[in-house]
Backbone bond lengths (Angstrom), bond angles and torsions (degrees), N, CA, C in turn:
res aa  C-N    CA-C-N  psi(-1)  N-CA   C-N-CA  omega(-1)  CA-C   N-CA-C  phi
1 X - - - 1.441 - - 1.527 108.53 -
2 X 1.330 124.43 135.45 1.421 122.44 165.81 0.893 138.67 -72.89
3 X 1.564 144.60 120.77 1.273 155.15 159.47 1.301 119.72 -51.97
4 X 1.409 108.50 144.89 1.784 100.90 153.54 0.902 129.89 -89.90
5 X 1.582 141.48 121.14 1.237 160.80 -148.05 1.960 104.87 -76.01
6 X 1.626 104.00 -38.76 1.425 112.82 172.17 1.649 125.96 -126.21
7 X 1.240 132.59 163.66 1.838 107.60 174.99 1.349 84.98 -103.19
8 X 1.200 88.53 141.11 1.479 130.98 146.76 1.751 127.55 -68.89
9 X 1.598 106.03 110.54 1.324 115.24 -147.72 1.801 95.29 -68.01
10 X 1.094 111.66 -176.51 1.700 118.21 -177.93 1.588 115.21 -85.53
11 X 1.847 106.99 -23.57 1.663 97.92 175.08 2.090 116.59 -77.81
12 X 1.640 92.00 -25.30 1.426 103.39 179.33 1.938 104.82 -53.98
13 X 1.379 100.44 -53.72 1.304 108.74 -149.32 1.818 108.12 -70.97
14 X 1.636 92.03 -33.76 1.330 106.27 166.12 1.736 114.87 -62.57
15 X 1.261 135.42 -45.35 1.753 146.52 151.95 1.458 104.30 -27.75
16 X 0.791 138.81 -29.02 1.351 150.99 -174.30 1.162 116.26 -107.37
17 X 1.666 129.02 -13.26 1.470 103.45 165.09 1.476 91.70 -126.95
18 X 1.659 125.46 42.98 1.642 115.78 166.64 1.152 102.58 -49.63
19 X 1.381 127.41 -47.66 2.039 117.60 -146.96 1.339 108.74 -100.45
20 X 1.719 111.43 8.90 1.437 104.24 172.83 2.099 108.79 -87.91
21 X 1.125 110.16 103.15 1.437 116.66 -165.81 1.664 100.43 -129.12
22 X 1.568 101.95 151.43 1.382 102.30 170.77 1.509 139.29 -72.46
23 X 1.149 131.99 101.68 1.425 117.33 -150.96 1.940 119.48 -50.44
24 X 1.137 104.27 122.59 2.058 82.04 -169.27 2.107 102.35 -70.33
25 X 1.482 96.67 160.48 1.035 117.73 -169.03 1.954 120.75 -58.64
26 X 1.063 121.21 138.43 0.976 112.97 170.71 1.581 131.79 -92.80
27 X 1.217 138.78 121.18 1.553 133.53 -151.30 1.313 103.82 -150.71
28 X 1.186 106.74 145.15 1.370 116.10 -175.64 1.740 108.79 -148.89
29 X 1.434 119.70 156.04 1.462 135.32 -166.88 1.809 106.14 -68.84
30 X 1.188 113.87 136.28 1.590 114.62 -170.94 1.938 97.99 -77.30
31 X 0.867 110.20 113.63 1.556 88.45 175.74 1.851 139.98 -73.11
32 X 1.670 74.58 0.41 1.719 99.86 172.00 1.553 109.55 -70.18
33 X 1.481 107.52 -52.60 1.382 121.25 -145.83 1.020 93.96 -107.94
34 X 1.351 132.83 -58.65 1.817 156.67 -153.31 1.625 103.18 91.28
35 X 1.235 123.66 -1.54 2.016 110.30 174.69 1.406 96.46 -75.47
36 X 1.636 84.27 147.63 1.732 105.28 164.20 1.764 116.22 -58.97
37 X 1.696 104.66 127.76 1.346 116.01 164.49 1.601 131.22 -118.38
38 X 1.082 120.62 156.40 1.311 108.80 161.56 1.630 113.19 -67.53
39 X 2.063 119.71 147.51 1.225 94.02 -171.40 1.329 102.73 -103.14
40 X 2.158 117.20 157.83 1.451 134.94 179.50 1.650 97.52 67.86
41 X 1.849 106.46 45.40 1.477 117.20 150.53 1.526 94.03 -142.21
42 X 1.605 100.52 168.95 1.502 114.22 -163.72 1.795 89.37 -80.95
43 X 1.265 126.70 173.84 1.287 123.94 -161.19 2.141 83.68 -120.74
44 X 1.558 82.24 127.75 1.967 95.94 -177.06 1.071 104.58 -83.08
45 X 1.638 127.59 11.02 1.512 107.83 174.79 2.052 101.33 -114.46
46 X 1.153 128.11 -20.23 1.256 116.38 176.09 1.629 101.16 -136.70
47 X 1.695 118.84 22.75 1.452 125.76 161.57 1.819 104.32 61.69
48 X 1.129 123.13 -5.66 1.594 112.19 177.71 1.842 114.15 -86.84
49 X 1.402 94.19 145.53 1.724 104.41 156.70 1.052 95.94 -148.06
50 X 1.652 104.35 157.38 1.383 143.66 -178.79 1.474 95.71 49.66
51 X 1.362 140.93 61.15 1.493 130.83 -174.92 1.471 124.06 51.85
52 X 1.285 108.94 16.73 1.865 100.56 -172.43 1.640 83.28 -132.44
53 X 1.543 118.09 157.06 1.359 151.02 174.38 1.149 101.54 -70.47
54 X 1.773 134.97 102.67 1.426 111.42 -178.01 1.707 102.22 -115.80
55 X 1.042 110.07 -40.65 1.686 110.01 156.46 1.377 127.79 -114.06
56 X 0.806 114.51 147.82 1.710 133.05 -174.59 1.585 104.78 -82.87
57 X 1.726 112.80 129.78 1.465 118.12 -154.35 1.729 95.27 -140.40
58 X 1.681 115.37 25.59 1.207 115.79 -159.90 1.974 99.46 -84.54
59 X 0.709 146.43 117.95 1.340 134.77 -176.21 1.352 127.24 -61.11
C-alpha cells in the first residue's frame, strides 16, 4: 500500500474538498393542502399523494 512521502498541510487538504457540499433539498407545494413536501412522498401534513389518502394524519 502507498504512503505519503510528505504531510499535507490542513489549508491544501481543505482546497480539495471545497465542492464536496450537501446538496439542498428539493420541495415542492402539496396540491391537496398547499404545505411544502418532499417530491414522490405522501405529504405529512394532510397524508395524500397523487390525489388518493395514503396515510391517515387524524390525531
Amino acid at each position: 500500500m502507498a504512503l505519503p512521502k510528505y504531510r499535507i498541510s490542513k489549508a491544501r487538504g481543505r482546497k480539495r474538498r471545497t465542492h464536496y457540499k450537501a446538496a439542498t433539498i428539493t420541495v415542492m407545494d402539496c396540491p391537496q393542502c398547499g404545505q411544502t413536501k418532499m417530491p414522490h412522498r405522501a405529504c405529512p401534513n394532510c397524508g395524500y399523494y397523487r390525489g388518493r389518502p395514503v396515510i391517515s394524519t387524524s390525531d
